[in-house]
C-alpha positions as MATLAB code, in Angstrom:
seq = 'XXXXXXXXXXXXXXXXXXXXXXXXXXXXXXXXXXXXXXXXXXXXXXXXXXXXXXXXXXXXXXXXXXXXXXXXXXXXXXXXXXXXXXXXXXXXXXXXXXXXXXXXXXXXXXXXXXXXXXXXXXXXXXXXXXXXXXXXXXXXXXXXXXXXXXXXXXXXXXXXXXXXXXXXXXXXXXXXXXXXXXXXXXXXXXXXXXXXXXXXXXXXXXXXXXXXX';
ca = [
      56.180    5.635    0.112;
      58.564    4.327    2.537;
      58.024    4.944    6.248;
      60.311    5.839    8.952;
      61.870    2.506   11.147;
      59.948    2.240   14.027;
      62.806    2.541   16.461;
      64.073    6.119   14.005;
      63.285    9.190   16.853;
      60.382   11.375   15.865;
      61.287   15.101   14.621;
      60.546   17.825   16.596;
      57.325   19.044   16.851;
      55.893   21.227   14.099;
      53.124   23.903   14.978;
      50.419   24.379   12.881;
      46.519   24.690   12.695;
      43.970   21.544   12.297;
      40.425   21.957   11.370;
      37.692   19.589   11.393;
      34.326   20.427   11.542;
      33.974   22.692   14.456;
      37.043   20.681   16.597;
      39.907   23.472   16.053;
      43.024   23.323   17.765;
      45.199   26.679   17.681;
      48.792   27.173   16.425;
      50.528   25.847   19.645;
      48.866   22.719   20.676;
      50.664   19.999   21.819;
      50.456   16.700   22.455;
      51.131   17.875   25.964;
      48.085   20.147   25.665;
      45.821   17.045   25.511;
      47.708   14.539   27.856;
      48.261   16.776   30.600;
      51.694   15.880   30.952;
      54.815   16.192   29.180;
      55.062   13.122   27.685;
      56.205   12.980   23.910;
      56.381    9.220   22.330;
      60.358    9.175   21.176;
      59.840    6.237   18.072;
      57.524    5.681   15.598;
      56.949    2.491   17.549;
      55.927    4.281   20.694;
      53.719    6.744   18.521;
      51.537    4.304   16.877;
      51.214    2.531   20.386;
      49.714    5.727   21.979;
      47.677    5.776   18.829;
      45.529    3.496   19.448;
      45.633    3.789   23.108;
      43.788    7.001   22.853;
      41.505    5.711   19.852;
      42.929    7.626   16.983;
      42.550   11.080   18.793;
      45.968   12.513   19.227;
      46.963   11.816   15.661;
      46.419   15.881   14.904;
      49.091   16.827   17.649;
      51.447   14.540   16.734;
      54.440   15.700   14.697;
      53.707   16.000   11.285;
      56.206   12.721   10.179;
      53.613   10.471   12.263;
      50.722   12.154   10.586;
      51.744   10.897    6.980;
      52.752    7.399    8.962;
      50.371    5.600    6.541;
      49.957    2.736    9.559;
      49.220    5.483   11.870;
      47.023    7.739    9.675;
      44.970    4.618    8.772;
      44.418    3.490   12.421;
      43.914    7.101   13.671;
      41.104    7.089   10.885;
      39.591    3.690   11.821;
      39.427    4.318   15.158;
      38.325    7.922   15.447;
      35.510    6.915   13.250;
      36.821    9.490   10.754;
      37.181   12.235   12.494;
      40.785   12.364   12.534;
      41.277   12.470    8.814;
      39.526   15.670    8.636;
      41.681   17.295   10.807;
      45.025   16.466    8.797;
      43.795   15.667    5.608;
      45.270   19.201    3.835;
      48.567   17.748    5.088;
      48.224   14.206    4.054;
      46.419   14.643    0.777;
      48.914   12.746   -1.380;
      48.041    9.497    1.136;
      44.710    9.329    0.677;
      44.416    7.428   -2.921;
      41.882    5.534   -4.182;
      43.454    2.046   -2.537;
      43.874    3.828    1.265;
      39.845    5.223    0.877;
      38.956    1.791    0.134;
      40.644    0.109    2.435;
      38.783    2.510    5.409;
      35.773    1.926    4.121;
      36.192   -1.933    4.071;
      37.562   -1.169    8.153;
      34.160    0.345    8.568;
      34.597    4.473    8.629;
      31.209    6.677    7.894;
      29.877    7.453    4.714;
      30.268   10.782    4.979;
      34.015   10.621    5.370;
      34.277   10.653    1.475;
      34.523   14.630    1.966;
      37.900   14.325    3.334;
      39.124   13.060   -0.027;
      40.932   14.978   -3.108;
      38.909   15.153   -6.154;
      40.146   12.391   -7.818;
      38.984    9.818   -5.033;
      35.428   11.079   -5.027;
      35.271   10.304   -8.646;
      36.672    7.002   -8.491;
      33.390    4.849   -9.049;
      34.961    1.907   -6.747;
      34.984    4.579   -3.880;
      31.946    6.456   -4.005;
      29.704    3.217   -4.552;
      31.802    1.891   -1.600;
      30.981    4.821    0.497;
      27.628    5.015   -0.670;
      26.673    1.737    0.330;
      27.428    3.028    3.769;
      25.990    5.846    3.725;
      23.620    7.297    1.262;
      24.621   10.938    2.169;
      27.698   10.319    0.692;
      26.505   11.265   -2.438;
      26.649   14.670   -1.443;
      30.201   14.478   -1.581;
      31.216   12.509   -5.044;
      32.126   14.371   -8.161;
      29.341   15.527  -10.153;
      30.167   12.921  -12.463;
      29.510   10.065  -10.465;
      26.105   11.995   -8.833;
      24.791   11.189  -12.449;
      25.593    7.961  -12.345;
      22.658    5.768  -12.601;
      24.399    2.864  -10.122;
      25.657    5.298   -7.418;
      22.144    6.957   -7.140;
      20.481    3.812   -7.268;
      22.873    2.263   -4.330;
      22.292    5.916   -2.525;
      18.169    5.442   -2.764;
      18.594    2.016   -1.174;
      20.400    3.682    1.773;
      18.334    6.956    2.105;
      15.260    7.686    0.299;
      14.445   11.669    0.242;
      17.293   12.417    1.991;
      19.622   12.484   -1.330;
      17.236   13.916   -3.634;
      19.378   17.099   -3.884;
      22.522   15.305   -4.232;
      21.635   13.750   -7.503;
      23.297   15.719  -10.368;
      21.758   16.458  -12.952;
      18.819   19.035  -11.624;
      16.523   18.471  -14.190;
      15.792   15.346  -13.138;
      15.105   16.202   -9.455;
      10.852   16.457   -9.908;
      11.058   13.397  -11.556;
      13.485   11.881   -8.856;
      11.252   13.089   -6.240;
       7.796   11.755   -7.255;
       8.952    8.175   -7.954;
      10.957    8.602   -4.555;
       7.328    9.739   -3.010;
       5.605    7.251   -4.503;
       8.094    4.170   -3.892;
       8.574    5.282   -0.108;
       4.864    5.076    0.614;
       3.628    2.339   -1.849;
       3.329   -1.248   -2.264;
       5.623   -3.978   -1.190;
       8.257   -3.982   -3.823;
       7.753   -0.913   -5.050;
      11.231    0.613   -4.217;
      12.561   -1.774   -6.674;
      10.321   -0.866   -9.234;
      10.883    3.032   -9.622;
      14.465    2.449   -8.709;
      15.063    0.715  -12.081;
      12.892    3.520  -13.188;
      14.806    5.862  -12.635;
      18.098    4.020  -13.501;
      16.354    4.334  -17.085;
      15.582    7.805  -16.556;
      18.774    8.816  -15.562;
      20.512    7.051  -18.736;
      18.725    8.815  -21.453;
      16.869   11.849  -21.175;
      13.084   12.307  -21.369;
      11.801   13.284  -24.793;
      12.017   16.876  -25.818;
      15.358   17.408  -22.775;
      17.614   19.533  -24.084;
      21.094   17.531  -24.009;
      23.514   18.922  -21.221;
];
């Protein structure tokens, strides 16, 4: 996608509603609303400077032509630890491919930022093992595909023991799961390791008399 030249004025601004999390800003905020002025960058240029200057946090009141700024929405993310994305994703959705989500997570963003992305992303094995490695919550958030995958739960237990027992897809392995979770978390040296490549196995072929899914 091509963006705008940096010296091209911005369009006028566009009101509409951004959610993330519990940060909500109504229909007519501004990015006078949060400066306390009446300043409005007038280039692209000036828009990615003030960007950064306010660490990614503005990006949401912005006019929606800097929001799908790829330079700008990746910075806003970096920066804002995240936050940011979530409250423009819906109107940047076709931005955030596999190639952008990897790129954030090699910049350093939260695990848990994997949420923010369209289906496809979060079942994009490069992505989710990337974000898991950060972050074994992110498992919550991968496709159930992936939350069977023997690698991505493995990389998750490494990150967070009990924590991401519910995450792991499919249920009737959770028991299982759970005991050699219980008993690697309070054993022996080494013994982590052990019942992780346990339950790799576990989680490739089913236990004798499963029913197939």
């Amino acid at each position: 996608m091509e963006t705008s030249s940096s010296s091209q004025p911005i369009k006028e601004y566009e009101p509409g509603i951004f959610e993330g999390g519990s940060y909500h800003w109504q229909q007519d905020a501004k990015i006078t609303d949060i400066l306390g002025g009446d300043y409005m960058p007038e280039t692209l240029e000036d828009a990615r400077a003030l960007v950064v200057e306010r660490f990614g946090c503005v990006l949401h009141a912005l006019p929606r032509d800097i929001q799908r700024d790829p330079e700008a929405l990746m910075t806003a993310t970096v920066l804002s630890s995240g936050h940011e994305l979530l409250r423009v994703h819906s109107a940047v959705q076709d931005l955030l491919t596999p190639e952008f989500a990897l790129e954030a997570a090699r910049r350093g963003v939260p695990g848990w930022l994997l949420k923010a992305y369209p289906e496809n992303v979060r079942d994009t094995l490069d992505v989710v093992s990337a974000y898991v490695a950060l972050d074994g919550h992110a498992l919550h958030h991968a496709s159930d595909r992936l939350r069977s995958d023997p690698t991505i739960i493995e990389k998750a237990i490494q990150q967070h023991h009990d924590a991401i027992i519910h995450a792991i897809n499919p249920p009737e392995h959770l028991q299982e799961i759970a005991e050699m979770l219980r008993r690697g978390k309070n054993g022996a040296h080494g013994a982590e390791q052990v019942h992780t490549r346990q339950l790799t196995r576990s989680c490739s072929s089913p236990s004798p008399g499963t029913p197939p899914s």
